[in-house]
N, C-alpha and C positions, 0 to 999 in steps of 0.2 A: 140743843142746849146741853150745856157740861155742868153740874155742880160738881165746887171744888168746895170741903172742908175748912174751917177751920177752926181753932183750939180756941180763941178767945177774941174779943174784939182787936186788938193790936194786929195778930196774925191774921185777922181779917181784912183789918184795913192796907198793909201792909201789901197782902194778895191784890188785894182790886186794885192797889196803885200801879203794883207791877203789870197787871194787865193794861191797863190805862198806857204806859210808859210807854210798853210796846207796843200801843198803837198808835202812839205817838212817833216813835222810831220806825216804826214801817210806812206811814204815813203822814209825814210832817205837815201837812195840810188837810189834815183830817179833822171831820166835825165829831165833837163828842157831845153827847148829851146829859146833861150831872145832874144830879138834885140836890136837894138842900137838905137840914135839920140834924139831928145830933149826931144820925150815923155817917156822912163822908165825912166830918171831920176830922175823922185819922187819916184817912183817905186823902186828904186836900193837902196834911201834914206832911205825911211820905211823897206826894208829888212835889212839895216845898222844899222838903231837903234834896231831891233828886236834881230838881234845877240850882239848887244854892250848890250843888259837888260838880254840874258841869255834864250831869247826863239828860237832860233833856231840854229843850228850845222848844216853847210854843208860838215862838212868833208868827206861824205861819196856821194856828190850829183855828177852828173859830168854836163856840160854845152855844150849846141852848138849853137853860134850864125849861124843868117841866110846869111850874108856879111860880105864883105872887100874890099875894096878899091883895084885891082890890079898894080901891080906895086910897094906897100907899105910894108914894111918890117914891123913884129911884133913890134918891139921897134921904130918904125916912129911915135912920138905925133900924127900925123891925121889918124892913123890907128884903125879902129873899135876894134883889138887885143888892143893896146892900149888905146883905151875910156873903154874897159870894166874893166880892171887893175884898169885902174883911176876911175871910179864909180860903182865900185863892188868888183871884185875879190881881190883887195889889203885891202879890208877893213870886211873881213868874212875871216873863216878859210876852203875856198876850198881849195882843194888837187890843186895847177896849173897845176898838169899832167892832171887833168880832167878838163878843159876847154878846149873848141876847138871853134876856130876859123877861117875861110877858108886861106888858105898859098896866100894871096895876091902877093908876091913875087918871085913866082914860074914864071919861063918865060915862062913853057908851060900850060900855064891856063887849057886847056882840061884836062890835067892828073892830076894838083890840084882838079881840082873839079870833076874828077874819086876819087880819092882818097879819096876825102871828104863824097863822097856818100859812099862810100867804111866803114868810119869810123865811120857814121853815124847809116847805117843798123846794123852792130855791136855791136855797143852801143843800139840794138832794137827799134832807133826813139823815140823822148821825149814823155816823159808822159804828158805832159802840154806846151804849145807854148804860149808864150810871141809874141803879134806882135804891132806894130803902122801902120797907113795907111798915107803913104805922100801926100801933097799935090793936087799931081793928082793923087791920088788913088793910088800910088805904095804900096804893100807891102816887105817889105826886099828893094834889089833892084829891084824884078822883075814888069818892069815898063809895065804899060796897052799895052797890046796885044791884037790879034786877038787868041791865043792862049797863053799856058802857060806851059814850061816845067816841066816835074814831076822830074827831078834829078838835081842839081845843073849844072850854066852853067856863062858863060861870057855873060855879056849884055850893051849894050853902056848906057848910063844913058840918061834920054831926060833932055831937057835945064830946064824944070821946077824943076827938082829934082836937077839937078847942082845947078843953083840957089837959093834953099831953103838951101842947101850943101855950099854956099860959104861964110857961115858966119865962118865956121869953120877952112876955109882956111888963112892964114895972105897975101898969094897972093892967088888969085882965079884963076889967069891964070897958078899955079902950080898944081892944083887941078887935081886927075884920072877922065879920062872920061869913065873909065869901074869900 
């Protein structure tokens, strides 16, 4: 593992795009795996202008975010599926068959996130992971444990992560608590 510095959020996001880029340009059919919520933002911003100048082509990349919201339908505005449309994939030219995103809306969550491990291995695991760490240390959703599942699962969210989450809500008491 290398940590790289940086001064401020700009120069941070700015850095992991550039990493991103290039692994894009070394591997144009490369899987990457991104996460979602306020910090790729800039991140999503600097990959957006780099394909708007003519320096990168995802046609060829596929994506797998690490969450979703259960209970939330891909086309629900507060769905991770939909934040990444809206600050990424609507704005590059990925394939949308290759983005994936976990089936938030499945009733049987186990076999969503069977499936999803399922589509993952397949896809042979991203070559590069996109992650931010929340507030109380969660990374994805998987919030501080005594352990930490290795395959995708259902997880209650704790109150701190809801409430860092409920800015994004218009009600917060409509908000998934998984």
């Amino acid at each position: 593992m290398r940590i790289i510095h940086a001064t401020d959020y700009e120069d941070m996001s700015r850095k992991a795009a550039n990493i991103i880029a290039a692994q894009v340009v070394m591997d144009p059919a490369c899987v990457l795996g991104l996460a979602t919520g306020s910090t790729p933002i800039g991140t999503y911003q600097n990959l957006i202008k780099a394909y708007e100048a003519g320096d990168l082509d995802f046609s060829q990349v596929s994506t797998y975010n690490l969450d979703e919201y259960r209970g939330l339908s891909h086309d629900d505005p507060q769905s991770y599926h939909y934040f990444m449309k809206e600050n990424l994939f609507d704005h590059i030219n990925i394939d949308q068959a290759n983005t994936h995103v976990p089936d938030g809306s499945d009733p049987d969550a186990e076999a969503a996130c069977s499936e999803y491990d399922r589509i993952v291995e397949e896809a042979g695991y991203p070559d590069l992971q996109l992650l931010g760490i929340g507030n109380n240390g969660h990374i994805g959703f998987n919030e501080p444990a005594d352990d930490f599942p290795e395959l995708t699962h259902l997880v209650d969210l704790a109150p701190q992560t809801l409430a860092a989450n409920a800015r994004y809500f218009d009600d917060p008491d409509t908000m998934p608590r998984q």
